[in-house]
C-alpha angles and dihedrals in degrees: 000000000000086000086055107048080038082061100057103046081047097093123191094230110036124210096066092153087040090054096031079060094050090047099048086045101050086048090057099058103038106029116013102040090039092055086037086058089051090063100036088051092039092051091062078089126076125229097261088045088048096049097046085040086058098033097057114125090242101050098039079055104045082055090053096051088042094049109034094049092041086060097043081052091051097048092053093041083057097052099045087033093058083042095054093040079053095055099044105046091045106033135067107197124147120280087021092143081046096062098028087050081053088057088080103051093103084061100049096031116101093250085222093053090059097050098060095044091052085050099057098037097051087038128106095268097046152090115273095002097073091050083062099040097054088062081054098253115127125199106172115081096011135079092275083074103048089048087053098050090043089052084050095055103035099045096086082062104068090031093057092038094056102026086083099049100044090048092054088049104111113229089227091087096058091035082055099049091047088054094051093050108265113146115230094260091056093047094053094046097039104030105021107037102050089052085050101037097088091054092045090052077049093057088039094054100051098043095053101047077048097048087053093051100046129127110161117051089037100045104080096026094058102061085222088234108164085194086058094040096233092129111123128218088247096058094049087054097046088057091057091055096050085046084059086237100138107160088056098046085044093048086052092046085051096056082041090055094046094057090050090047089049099045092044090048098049085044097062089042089058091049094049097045083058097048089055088048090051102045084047095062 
């Protein structure tokens, strides 16, 4: 019995109250104090000047356009993410790491960088933007163009977020339904894509809290035209802080935050209530 108990307190890496200390630490400065001085910042209004702050036309617009495009993004990250996961995991063809090393650009690109670049290309004056233009759709400077650099910026989530799983699911299971008689498009849809859904919640998820934060792709894209309504939460709030208005950009970020924090949140509820589902069956 004392071998035993003298086991378990034996760990393979020892230091576990040294590096708990490192890592509640490193949460606190750079997680925890930074969201605490959103509040503290956010509290030197006071409740009336808060709720007009947040019920402005500008700002309850600049959330809408945040927010709906973000989720627009997301779906259709989720749709071609699953697609290229798809392709990758399944599929040998020649320059696949290529492709598969180009999944993370977004991630190493200067998100600024890209914006510009997807402004010029989709305006008036480039390629492919005038094609689109000539048949009378824009894409620079209107919501078309903040859905396609959030969906530049969001897709390496739900590749990444599905490319594992996809990649531990054992071909027996297809080979076994086929067997039985299931056509390819059962199989997917009864045997595959519960087993991906959760990751692909995963993908969604991220894509979308980013999509709502984010400044540099957007900022160029979007025109930031308060008439069209192609303002986005972080430039308002980005006004407010060159204005030297704190308490109002950090009362803004704070409402921003909340919504992240909500959607992450159902989001994981979703995914735990299917695993259960799952497990259950």
């Amino acid at each position: 019995m004392a071998l035993k108990k003298r086991a378990k307190q034996v760990r393979v890496i020892p230091g576990y109250r040294l590096t708990l200390g490192i890592t509640i630490a490193l949460l606190s400065l750079l997680i925890l104090i930074p969201l605490a001085s959103v509040l503290i910042y956010s509290f030197r209004l006071s409740p009336a000047d808060f709720w007009n702050l947040i019920t402005a036309k500008n700002v309850l617009s600049a959330f809408a356009a945040s927010i709906v495009c973000s989720v627009i993004a997301a779906f259709i990250n989720a749709i071609f993410g699953l697609i290229l996961a798809w392709v990758l995991v399944k599929y040998d063809f020649p320059g696949k790491r290529i492709l598969d090393g180009l999944i993370e650009l977004p991630f190493a690109l200067p998100t600024a960088v890209a914006g510009i670049t997807l402004s010029k290309m989709y305006s008036d004056t480039g390629f492919p933007g005038s094609f689109f233009s000539g048949i009378g759709i824009d894409i620079s400077y209107t919501h078309i163009g903040i859905v396609l650099a959030l969906i530049f910026i969001g897709i390496p989530f739900t590749v990444r977020a599905v490319q594992p799983v996809l990649e531990k699911i054992d071909d027996q299971y297809e080979e076994a339904a086929y067997i039985l008689g299931s056509s390819r498009t059962r199989t997917f849809w009864k045997v595959i894509f519960p087993e991906l859904f959760p990751a692909l919640l995963t993908g969604f998820g991220l894509a979308l809290a980013r999509g709502i934060g984010e400044y540099g792709s957007v900022i160029y894209i979007s025109g930031n035209s308060a008439k069209n309504g192609t303002q986005v939460v972080s430039y308002v709030i980005m006004q407010k802080l060159e204005r030297m208005d704190y308490a109002a950009a950090t009362a803004i970020a704070l409402v921003l935050l909340i919504i992240s924090f909500v959607l992450l949140f159902v989001i994981n509820i979703i995914q735990i209530r299917r695993a259960k589902r799952i497990s259950l069956r």
